[in-house]
N, C-alpha and C positions, 0 to 999 in steps of 0.2 A: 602397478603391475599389469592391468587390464591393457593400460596404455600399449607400454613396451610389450605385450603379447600382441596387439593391433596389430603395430608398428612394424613385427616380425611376422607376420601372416605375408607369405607370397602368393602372386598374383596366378592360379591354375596354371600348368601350361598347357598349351592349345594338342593336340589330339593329329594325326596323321590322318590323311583319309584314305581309306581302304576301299577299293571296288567291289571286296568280297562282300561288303556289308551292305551294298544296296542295291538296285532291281532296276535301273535306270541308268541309259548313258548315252553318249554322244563317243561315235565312231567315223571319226576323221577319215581321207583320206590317205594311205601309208599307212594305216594301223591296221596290225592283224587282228583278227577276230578273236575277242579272247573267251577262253572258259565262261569266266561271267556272265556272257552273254547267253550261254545256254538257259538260265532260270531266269533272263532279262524280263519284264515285264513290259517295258518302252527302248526303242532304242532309237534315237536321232541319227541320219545315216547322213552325211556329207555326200548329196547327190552329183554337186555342178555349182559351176559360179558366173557371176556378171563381173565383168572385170572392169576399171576406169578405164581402160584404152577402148573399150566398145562395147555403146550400151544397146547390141544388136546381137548380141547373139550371146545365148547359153551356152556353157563351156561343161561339158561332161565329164564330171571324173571319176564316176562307181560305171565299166562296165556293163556288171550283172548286177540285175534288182538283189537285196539281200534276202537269203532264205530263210529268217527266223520267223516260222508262221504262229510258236507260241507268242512271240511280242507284239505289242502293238508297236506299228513303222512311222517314222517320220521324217520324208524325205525335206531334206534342210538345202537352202539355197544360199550358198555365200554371194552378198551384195555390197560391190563397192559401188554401186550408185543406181540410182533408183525411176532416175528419166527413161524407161525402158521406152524401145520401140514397140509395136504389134508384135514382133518378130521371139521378141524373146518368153513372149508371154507363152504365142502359139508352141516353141520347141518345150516350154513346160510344161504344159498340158499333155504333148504328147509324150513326154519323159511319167509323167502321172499314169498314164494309157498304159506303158508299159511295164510297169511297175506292177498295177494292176493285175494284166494279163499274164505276169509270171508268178500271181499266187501270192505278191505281198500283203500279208496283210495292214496297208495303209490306213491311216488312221487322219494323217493330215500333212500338210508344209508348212515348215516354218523358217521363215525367214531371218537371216543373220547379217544384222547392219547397224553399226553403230553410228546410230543418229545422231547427232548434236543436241543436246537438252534443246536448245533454245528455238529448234527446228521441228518436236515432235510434230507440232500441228500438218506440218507440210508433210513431215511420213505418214500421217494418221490418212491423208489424203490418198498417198499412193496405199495405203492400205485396203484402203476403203475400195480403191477402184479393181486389185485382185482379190479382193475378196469375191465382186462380181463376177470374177470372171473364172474362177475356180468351180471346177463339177458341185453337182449337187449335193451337199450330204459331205463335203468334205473340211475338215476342223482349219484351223488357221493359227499357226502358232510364232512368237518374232523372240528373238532372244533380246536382253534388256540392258543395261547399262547402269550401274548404282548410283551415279549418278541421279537418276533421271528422277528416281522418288525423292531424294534428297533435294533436290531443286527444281525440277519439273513444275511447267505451270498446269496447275490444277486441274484446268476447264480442257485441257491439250490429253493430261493423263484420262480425263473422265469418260472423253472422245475414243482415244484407245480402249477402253473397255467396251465400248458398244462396238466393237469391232472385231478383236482378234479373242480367238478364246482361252488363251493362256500367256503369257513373258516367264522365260526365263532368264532371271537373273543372273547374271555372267561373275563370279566374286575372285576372279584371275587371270592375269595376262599371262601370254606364254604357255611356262609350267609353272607359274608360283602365284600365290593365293596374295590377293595386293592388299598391301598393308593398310592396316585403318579401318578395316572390312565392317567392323562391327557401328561404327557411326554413321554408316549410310545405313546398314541395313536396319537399324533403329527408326527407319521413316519407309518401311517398305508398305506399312499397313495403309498408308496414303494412295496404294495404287488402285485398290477398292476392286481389285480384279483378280482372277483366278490366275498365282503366281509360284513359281518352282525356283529352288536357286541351285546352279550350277558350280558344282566344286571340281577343284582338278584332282586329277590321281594320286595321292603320295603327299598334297596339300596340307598346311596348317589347316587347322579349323575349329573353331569352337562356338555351338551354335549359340544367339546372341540368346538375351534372356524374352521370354514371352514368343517367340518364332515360331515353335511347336503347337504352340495356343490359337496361333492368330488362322482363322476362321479359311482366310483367302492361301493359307498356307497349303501347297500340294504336293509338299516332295524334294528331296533332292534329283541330278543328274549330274551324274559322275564322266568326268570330259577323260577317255582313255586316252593315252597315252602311246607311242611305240615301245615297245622291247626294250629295259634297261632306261629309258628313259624317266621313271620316276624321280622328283629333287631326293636329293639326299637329308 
């Protein structure tokens, strides 16, 4: 009888995720600002990008610096590649200046480039070298790949933490939470680094077991969404 009660026990099912329920997100470019963001605690803002067709020049796509002066700001840099000239460095810094000078309250940049596991060493490098070159007193943050704990070489992830001061962990392409989530994130405790994971709007989700516990754990960020765009 114990058996066939076992046997008949189904598996949770996974949970939707709600923006109203957490204090942190990522605000794409094309997304309107939503309510949420008025009690926002952090908000990742999609400033500009380095695109593969030229790695000279920063590509602007917010405008106005964002006015939420309750949240902590994080101007985020979409990076298709990472051979940057001088060129691109200097129009971020001054992209920083301005941000600045219009009241945001900045907190750091963090950078969005999906490295190759097998490459972190060489990102760790170009990390390493904007870090130098970022104002004083400014945080340094890169989003993460699930990958990268699950297979990452050790001595490459241990190098990233003497470097950037936070990874978030990306646990979605698109709109939809990628399947299998829970066996990578079961090796995230390997990053030995102050880390957040990233869920989409409207997303399955179900936190893995011990995630809560784990020491380097700092949160979720909730990736918004456009208008109606939530999965179903």
């Amino acid at each position: 009888m114990l058996l066939l009660a076992a046997c008949g026990q189904s598996t949770p099912e996974k949970e939707r995720v709600s923006a109203a329920g957490h204090d942190a997100f990522f605000l794409w470019a094309g997304v309107k600002p939503s309510p949420v963001l008025d009690t926002a605690k952090s908000v990742y803002v999609l400033a500009g990008e380095v695109r593969a067709g030229d790695n000279s020049r920063f590509v602007p796509l917010r405008p106005q610096p964002p006015r939420a002066r309750h949240a902590e700001v994080w101007l985020v840099l979409r990076v298709e590649r990472i051979d940057w000239t001088p060129q691109v460095t200097a129009q971020l810094l001054r992209e920083i200046a301005r941000w600045q000078a219009a009241g945001a309250n900045l907190r750091g940049v963090q950078v969005d480039f999906d490295s190759a596991t097998l490459h972190l060493d060489r990102y760790a490098d170009f990390l390493q070298q904007l870090r130098g070159d970022l104002p004083r007193g400014m945080r340094l943050s890169i989003t993460g790949l699930m990958d990268w704990s699950a297979h990452g070489d050790p001595a490459a992830l241990a190098r990233l933490g003497t470097i950037v001061d936070e990874i978030v962990v990306q646990t979605y392409q698109g709109r939809t939470t990628i399947p299998g989530y829970e066996s990578y994130l079961a090796s995230l405790s390997r990053l030995c680094l102050p880390y957040k994971v990233a869920l989409v709007d409207g997303g399955e989700w179900r936190a893995p077991r011990g995630l809560a516990s784990d020491p380097h754990f700092k949160g979720y960020v909730v990736f918004l969404l456009p208008d109606g765009g939530r999965p179903g």
